[in-house]
C-alpha positions as CSV (number, residue, x, y, z in Angstrom):
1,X,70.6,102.3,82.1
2,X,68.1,103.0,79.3
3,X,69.4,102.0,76.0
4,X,68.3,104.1,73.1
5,X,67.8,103.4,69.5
6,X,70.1,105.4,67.2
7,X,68.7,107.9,64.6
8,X,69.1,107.6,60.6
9,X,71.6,110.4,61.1
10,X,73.5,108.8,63.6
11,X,73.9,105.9,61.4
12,X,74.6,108.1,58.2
13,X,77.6,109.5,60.1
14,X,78.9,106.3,61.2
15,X,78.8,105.5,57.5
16,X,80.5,108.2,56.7
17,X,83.5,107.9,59.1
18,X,84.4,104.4,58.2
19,X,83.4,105.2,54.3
20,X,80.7,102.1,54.1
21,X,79.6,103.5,50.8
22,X,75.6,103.9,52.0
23,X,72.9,105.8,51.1
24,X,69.3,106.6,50.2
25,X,67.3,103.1,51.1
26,X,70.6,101.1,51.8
27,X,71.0,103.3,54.3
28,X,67.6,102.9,55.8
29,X,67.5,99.5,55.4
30,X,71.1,99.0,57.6
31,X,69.4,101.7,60.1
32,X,66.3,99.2,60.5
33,X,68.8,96.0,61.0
34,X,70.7,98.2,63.6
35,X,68.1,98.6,65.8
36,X,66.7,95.6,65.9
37,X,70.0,94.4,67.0
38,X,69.8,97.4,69.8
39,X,67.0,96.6,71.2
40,X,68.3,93.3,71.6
41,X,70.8,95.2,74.3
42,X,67.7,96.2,76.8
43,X,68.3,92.3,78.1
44,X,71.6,93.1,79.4
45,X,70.0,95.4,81.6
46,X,68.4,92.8,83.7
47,X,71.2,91.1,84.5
48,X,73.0,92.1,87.4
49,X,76.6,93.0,87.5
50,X,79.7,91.5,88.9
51,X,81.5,93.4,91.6
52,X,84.6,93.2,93.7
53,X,83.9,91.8,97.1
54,X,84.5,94.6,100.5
55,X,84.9,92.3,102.7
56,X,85.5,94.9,105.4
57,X,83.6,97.9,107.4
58,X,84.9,101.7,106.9
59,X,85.2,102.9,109.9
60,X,86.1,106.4,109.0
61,X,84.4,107.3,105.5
62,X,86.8,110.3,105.9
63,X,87.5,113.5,104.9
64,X,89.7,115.6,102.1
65,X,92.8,116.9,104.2
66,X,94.5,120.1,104.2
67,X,97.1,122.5,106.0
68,X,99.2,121.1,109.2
69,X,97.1,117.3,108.0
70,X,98.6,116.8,105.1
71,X,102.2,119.0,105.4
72,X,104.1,117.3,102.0
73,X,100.3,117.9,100.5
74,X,100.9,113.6,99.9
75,X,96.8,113.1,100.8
76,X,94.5,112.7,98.7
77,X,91.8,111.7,101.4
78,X,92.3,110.2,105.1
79,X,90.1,107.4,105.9
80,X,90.3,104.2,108.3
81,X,89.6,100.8,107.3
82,X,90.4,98.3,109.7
83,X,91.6,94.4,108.2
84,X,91.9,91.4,110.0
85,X,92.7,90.8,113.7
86,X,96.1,88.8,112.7
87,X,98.1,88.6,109.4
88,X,101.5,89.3,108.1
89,X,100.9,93.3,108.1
90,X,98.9,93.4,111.4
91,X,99.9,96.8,112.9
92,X,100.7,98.5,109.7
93,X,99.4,101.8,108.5
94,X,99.0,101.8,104.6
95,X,97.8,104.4,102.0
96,X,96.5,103.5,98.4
97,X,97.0,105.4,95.7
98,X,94.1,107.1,94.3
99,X,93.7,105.5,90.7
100,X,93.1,102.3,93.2
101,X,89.5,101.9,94.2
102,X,88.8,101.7,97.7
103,X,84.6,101.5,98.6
104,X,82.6,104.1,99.5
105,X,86.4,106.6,99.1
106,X,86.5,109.1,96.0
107,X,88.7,108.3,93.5
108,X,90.5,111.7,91.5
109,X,92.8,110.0,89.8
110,X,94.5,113.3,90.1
111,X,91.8,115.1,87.8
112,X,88.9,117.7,88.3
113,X,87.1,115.1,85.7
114,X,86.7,112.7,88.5
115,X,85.2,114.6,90.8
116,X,82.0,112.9,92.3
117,X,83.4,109.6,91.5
118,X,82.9,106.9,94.3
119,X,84.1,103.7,93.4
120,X,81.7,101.0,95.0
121,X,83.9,97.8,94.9
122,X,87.6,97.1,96.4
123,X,90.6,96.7,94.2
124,X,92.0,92.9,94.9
125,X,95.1,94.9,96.1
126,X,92.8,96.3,98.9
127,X,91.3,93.6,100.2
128,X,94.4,91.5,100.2
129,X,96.4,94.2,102.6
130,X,93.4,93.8,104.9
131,X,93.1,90.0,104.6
132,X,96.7,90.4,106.0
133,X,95.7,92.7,108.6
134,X,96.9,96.2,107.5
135,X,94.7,99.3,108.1
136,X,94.3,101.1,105.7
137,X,94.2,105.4,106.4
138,X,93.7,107.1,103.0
139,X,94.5,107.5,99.7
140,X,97.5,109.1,98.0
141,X,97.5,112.1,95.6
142,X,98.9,111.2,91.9
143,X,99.5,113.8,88.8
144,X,96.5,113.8,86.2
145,X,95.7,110.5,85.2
146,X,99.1,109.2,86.5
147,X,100.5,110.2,82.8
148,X,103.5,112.1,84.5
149,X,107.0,110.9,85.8
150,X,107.8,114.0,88.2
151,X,104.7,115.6,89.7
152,X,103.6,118.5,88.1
153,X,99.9,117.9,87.0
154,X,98.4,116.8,89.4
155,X,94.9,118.1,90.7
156,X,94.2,119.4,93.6
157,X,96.8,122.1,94.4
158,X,98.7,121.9,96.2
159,X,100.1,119.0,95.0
160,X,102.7,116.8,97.0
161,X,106.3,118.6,97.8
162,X,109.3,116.2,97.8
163,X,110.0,116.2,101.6
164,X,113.9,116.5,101.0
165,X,113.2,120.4,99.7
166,X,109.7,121.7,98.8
167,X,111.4,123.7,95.9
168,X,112.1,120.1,93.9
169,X,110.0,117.5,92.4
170,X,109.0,114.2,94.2
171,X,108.7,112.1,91.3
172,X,105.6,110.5,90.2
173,X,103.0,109.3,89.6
174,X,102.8,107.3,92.6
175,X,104.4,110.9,93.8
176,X,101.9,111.1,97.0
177,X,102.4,107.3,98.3
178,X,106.6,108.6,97.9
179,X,106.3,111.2,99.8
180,X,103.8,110.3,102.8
181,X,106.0,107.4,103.4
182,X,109.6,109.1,103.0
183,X,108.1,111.7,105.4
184,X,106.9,109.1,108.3
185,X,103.5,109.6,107.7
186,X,102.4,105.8,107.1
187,X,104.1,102.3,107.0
188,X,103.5,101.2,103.6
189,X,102.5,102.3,100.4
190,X,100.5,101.1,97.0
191,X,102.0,102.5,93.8
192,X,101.5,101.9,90.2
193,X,103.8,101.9,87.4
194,X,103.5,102.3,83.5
195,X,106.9,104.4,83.0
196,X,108.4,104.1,86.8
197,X,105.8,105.6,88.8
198,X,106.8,103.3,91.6
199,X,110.5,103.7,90.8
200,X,111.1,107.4,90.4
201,X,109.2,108.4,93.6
202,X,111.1,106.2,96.0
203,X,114.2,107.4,93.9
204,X,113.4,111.6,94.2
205,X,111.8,111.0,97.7
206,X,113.9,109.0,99.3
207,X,112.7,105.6,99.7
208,X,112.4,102.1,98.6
209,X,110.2,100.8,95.8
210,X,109.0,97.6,94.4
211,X,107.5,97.4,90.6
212,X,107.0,93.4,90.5
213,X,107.1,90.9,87.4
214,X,104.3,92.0,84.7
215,X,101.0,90.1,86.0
216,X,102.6,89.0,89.8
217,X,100.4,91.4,91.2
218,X,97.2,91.7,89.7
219,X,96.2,94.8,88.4
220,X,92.2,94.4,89.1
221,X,90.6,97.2,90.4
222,X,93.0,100.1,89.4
223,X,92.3,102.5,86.9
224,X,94.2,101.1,83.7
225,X,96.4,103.1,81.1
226,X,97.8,100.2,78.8
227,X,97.0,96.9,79.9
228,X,100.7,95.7,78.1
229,X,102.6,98.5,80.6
230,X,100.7,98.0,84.4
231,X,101.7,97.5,87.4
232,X,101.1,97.6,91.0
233,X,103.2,97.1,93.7
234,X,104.5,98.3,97.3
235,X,106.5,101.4,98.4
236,X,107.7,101.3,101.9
237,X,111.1,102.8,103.8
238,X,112.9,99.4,104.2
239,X,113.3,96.4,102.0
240,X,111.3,94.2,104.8
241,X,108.0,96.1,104.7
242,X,108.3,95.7,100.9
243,X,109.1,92.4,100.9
244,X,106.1,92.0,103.4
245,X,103.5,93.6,101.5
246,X,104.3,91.8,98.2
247,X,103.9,88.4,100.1
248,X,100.4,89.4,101.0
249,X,99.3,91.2,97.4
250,X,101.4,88.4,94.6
251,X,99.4,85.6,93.4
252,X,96.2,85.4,90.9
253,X,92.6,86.3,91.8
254,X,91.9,84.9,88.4
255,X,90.0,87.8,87.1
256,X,93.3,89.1,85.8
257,X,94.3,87.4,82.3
258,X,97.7,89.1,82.1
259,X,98.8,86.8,85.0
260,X,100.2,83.2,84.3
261,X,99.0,79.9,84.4
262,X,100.1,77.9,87.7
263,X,101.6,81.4,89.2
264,X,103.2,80.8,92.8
265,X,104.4,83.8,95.0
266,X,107.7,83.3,96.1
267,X,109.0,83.0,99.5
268,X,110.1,87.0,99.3
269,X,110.4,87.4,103.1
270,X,112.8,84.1,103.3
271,X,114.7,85.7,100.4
272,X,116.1,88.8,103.0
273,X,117.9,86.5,105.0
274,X,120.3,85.7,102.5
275,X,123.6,86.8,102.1
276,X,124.5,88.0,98.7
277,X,127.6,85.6,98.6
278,X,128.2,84.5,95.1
279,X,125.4,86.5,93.8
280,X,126.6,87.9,90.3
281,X,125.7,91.7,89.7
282,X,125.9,93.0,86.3
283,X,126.2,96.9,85.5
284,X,124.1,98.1,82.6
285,X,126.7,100.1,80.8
286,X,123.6,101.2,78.9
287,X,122.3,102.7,82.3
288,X,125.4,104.8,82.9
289,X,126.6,108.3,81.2
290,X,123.6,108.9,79.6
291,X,124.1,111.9,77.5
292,X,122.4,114.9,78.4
293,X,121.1,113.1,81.5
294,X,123.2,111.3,83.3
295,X,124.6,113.2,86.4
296,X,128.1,112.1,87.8
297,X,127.6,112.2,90.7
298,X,124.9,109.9,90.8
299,X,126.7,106.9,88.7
300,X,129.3,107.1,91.0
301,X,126.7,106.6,93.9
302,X,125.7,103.9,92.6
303,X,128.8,102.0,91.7
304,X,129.9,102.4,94.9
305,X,127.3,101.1,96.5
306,X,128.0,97.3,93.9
307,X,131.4,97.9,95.4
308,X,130.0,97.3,99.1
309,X,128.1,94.2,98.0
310,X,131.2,93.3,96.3
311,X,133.1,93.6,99.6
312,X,130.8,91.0,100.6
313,X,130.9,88.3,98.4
314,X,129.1,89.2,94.9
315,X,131.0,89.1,91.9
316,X,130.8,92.5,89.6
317,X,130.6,92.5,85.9
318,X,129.6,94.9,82.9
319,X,126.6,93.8,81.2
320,X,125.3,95.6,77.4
321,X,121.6,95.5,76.5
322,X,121.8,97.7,73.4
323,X,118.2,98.4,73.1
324,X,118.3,100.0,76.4
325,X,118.7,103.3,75.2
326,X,116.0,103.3,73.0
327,X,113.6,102.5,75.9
328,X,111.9,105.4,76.2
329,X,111.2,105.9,72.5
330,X,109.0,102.1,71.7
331,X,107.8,103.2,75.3
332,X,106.5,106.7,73.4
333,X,105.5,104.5,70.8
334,X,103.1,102.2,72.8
335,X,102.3,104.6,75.6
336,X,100.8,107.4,73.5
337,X,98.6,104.7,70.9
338,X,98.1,102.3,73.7
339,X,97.1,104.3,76.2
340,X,95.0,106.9,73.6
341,X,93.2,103.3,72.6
342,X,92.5,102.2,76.4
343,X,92.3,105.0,78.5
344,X,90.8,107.4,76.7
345,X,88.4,106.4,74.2
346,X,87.8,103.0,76.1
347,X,86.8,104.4,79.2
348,X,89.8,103.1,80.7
349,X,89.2,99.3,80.2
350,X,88.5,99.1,76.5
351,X,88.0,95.9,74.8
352,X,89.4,92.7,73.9
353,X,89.8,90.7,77.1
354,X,88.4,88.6,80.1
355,X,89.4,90.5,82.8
356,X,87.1,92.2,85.4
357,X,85.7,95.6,83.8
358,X,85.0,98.0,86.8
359,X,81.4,99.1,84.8
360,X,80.7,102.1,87.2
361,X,84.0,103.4,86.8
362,X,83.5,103.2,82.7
363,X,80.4,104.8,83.6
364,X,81.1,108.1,85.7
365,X,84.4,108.3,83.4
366,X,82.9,108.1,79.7
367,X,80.3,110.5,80.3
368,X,83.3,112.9,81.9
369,X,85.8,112.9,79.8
370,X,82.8,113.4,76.9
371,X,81.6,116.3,78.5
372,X,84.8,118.0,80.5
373,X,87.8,116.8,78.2
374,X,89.6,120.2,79.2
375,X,90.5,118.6,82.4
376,X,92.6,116.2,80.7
377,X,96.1,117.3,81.9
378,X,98.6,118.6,79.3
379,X,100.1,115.2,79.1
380,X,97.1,113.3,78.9
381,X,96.0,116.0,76.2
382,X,99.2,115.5,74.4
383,X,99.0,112.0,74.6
384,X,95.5,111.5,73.2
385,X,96.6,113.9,70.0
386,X,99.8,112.4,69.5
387,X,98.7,108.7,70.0
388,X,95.2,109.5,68.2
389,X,97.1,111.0,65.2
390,X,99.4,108.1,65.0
391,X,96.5,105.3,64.9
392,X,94.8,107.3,62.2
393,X,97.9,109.0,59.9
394,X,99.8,105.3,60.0
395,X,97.3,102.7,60.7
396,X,98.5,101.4,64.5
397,X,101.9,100.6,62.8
398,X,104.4,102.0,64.8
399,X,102.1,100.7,68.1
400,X,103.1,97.2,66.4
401,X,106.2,97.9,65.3
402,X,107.7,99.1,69.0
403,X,106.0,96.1,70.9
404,X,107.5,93.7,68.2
405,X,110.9,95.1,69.2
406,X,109.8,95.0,72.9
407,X,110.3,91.2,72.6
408,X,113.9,92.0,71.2
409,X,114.6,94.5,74.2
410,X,113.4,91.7,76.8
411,X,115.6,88.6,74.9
412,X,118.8,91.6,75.5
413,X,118.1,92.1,78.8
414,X,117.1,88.0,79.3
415,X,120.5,87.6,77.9
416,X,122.4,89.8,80.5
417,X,120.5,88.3,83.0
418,X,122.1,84.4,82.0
419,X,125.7,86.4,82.5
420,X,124.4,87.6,86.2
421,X,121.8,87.9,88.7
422,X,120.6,91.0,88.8
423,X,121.4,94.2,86.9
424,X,121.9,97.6,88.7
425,X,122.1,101.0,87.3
426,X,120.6,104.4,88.7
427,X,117.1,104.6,88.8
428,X,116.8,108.4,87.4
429,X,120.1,109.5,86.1
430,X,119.9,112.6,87.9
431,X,118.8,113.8,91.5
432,X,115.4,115.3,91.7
433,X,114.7,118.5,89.7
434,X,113.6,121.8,90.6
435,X,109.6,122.1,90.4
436,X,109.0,124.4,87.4
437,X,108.3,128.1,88.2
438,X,106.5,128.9,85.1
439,X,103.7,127.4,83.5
440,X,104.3,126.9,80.0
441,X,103.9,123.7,78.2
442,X,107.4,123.4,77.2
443,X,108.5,123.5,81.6
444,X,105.7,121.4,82.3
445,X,106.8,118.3,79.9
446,X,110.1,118.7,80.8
447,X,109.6,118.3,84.6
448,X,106.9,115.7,83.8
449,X,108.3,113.3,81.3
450,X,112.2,114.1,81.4
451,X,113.7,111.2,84.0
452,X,112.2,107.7,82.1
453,X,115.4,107.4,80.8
454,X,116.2,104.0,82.8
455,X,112.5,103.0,84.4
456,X,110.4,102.8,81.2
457,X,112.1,100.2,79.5
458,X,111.4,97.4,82.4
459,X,107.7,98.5,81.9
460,X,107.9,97.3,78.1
461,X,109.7,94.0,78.8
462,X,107.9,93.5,82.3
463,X,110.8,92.4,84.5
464,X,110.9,92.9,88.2
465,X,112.8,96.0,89.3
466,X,113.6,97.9,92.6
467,X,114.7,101.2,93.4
468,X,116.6,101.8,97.0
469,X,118.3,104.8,98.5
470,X,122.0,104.5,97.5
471,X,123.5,107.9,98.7
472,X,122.7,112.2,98.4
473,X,124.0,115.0,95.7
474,X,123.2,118.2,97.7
475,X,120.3,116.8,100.2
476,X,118.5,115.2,97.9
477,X,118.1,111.2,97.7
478,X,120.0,109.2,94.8
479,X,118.3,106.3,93.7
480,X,119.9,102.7,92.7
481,X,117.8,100.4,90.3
482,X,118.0,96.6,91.1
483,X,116.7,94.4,88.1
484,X,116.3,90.9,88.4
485,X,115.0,87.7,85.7
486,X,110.7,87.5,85.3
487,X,109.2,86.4,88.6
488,X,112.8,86.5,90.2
489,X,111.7,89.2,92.7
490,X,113.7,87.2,95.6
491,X,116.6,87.8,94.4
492,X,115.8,91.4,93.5
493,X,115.0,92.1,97.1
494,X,118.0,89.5,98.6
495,X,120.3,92.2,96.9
496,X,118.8,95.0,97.9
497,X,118.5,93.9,102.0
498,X,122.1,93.4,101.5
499,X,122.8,96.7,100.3
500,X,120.7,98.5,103.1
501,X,122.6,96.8,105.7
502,X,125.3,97.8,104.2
503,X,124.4,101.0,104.3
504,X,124.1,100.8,108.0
């Protein structure tokens, strides 16, 4: 791209905002030194730029579905993409979710804004399911920007129905990978997860969901909202296909800092053949009666399904992790700054790291949201005033102060998790909620950012947690939460085989 020079007034305004104290020749003279130091950009320029590998052929670019193809509206685009010949998900039909880039497939991202986008390099995520042999078939709707827990922003309409009763929520964002797959549609799906996106899909739709360790899965590729809150990981009907599909995505690329040095996968497929004997299981009593949330019937779903895998063999135990319940509040706090910071007015990547910047995306997306910010969805829009406002009026300080207490919340829950294995409580407190009928803001946050209660706090502290299908209130799925120690995802999925054999 052609790189201009700024103009005096351009410079004079900068000035201004950040209250430099120039002026009359100071001003000039700065202006000069500026752009010389410009022009010294135009270099850049003949460089080329570093893309993610597609290693495979499209063999159906694909089309935008609608009607009788796409009946819980869970498509954002069918496609076919055929991986390898062998692998460990040969035969499996998987769908990505659409803040995922997938070559040569548009990429909404669940917002008008992003129309015309077409991402021209493959998410690591995407090339590793077809390394394993998957083939992939399209790409999943999501709510605007993903910033929305139960599906009710999303763009195109119609957006996807939960296929338990089209007059409820699915969950979101990763509402359109929840609902393809509760509905049969696919094997396997991708899903993200700041807040629970993975987590209160499967929970509303009625399936099982993985959201891994922070940095087991790396994130390059997807369209970032806070680097300190994503995640990517696997949706699926059963345990098995999850524990499948995070054996072929876990592991570095090394072009994603936020994973460890020396990480090693674990043996998750080995870990479903284990009985759950001896296992410890701690309730969260923090997870439990949550006041104006918490539905009865659903607790009691859930502890009776720890008194099945205490019928065979696990111990059962009350765990506290005080901090708990104010999860959702320093996740507010970093979501709404964080995410105002990297998402919005960094083009989704900002700065300050070494990971892979997807440049065309930054591209297509700064020059959008410049021009056509009244896409933004209400919660995006309220997230860039509120977090925008905050930055400015106090100075980042609450940002700081909630991910300084993050590290307090994750030494509570570190704590429980020396007293047991894993800790369970309901995913959502309550069954999946009736899709608003008006269109006011207030109905619209409510259905969109009222069941974090329990899912956003393992986001902030980054530990490995799994929602499975634990019983019904009225036809509609319950949800249970399985939360295991950092990169202790085989035990996470050892418990929850056991309780879906139970179940049988």
């Amino acid at each position: 791209m052609a790189i201009s020079r700024p103009t005096l007034e351009e410079i004079q305004a900068i000035s201004e905002r950040f209250n430099l104290g120039l002026s009359g020749d100071e001003l000039k003279e700065y202006w000069g030194f500026a752009c010389e130091a410009v022009d010294g950009y135009a270099e850049m320029d003949e460089l080329a730029d570093v893309k993610l590998p597609v290693r495979y052929p499209r063999q159906e670019v694909g089309y935008r579905p609608v009607g009788e193809d796409n009946p819980v509206n869970g498509w954002a685009w069918k496609c076919r993409i055929e991986g390898a010949a062998e692998g460990l998900l040969a035969g499996k039909t998987v769908a990505i979710k659409d803040n995922t880039a997938v070559a040569g497939m548009p990429m909404l991202n669940g917002s008008a804004l992003m129309e015309g986008y077409v991402p021209d390099e493959d998410a690591t995520v995407v090339t590793r399911l077809l390394d394993a042999g998957a083939t992939i078939v399209g790409k999943t709707n999501v709510p605007g920007f993903c910033v929305d827990g139960g599906g009710v922003t999303g763009y195109p309409e119609p957006q996807p129905i939960n296929p338990h009763g089209a007059d409820y929520l699915p969950g979101a964002s990763s509402n359109g990978s929840g609902v393809v797959v509760a509905n049969g549609e696919v094997d396997i799906a991708t899903g993200g997860d700041q807040g629970g996106s993975i987590r209160l899909p499967a929970s509303w739709s009625g399936c099982c969901g993985l959201k891994p360790t922070h940095g087991l899965v790396p994130y390059t590729g997807i369209f970032p909202i806070e680097l300190t809150l994503d995640h990517t990981g696997p949706m699926a009907r059963t345990v098995e296909e999850c524990a499948r599909t995070l054996q072929a995505i876990a592991g570095p690329d090394g072009m994603d800092p936020r994973q460890p040095a020396g990480l090693q996968p674990g043996d998750y497929l080995g870990a479903l053949g284990r009985d759950v004997k001896g296992l410890r299981i701690g309730l969260l009593r923090e997870g439990f009666s949550i006041p104006g949330a918490s539905e009865p019937e659903v607790d009691e779903a859930v502890r009776a399904a720890v008194a099945e895998l205490e019928s065979a063999g696990a111990s059962v135990t009350e765990v506290s992790a005080p901090l708990h319940r104010l999860g959702v509040t320093l996740w507010n706090a970093i979501a709404f700054e964080g995410a105002t910071a990297q998402m919005v007015a960094g083009d989704g990547y900002g700065l300050n790291w070494k990971g892979h910047y997807s440049t065309g995306l930054m591209d297509f997306y700064g020059r959008a949201r410049k021009a056509r910010g009244r896409d933004f969805s209400p919660t995006t829009k309220v997230t860039i005033l509120v977090g925008s406002y905050m930055s400015e009026a106090h100075n980042h300080h609450y940002y700081a102060k909630a991910q300084n207490t993050a590290r307090r919340l994750r030494e509570q829950y570190d704590a429980a998790l020396a007293q047991v294995d894993v800790m369970v409580m309901p995913t959502t407190p309550m069954v999946a909620r009736r899709r608003p009928q008006g269109n006011s803001l207030a109905e619209t946050f409510d259905g969109a950012l009222g069941n974090l209660h329990n899912t956003a706090a393992f986001d902030i502290s980054g530990h490995p947690a799994m929602s499975v299908p634990c019983g019904s209130k009225g036809g509609l799925p319950i949800g249970m939460m399985i939360v295991g120690g950092h990169f202790r995802e085989e035990t996470v999925l050892q418990v929850a085989r056991a309780h879906e054999q139970a179940g049988r």
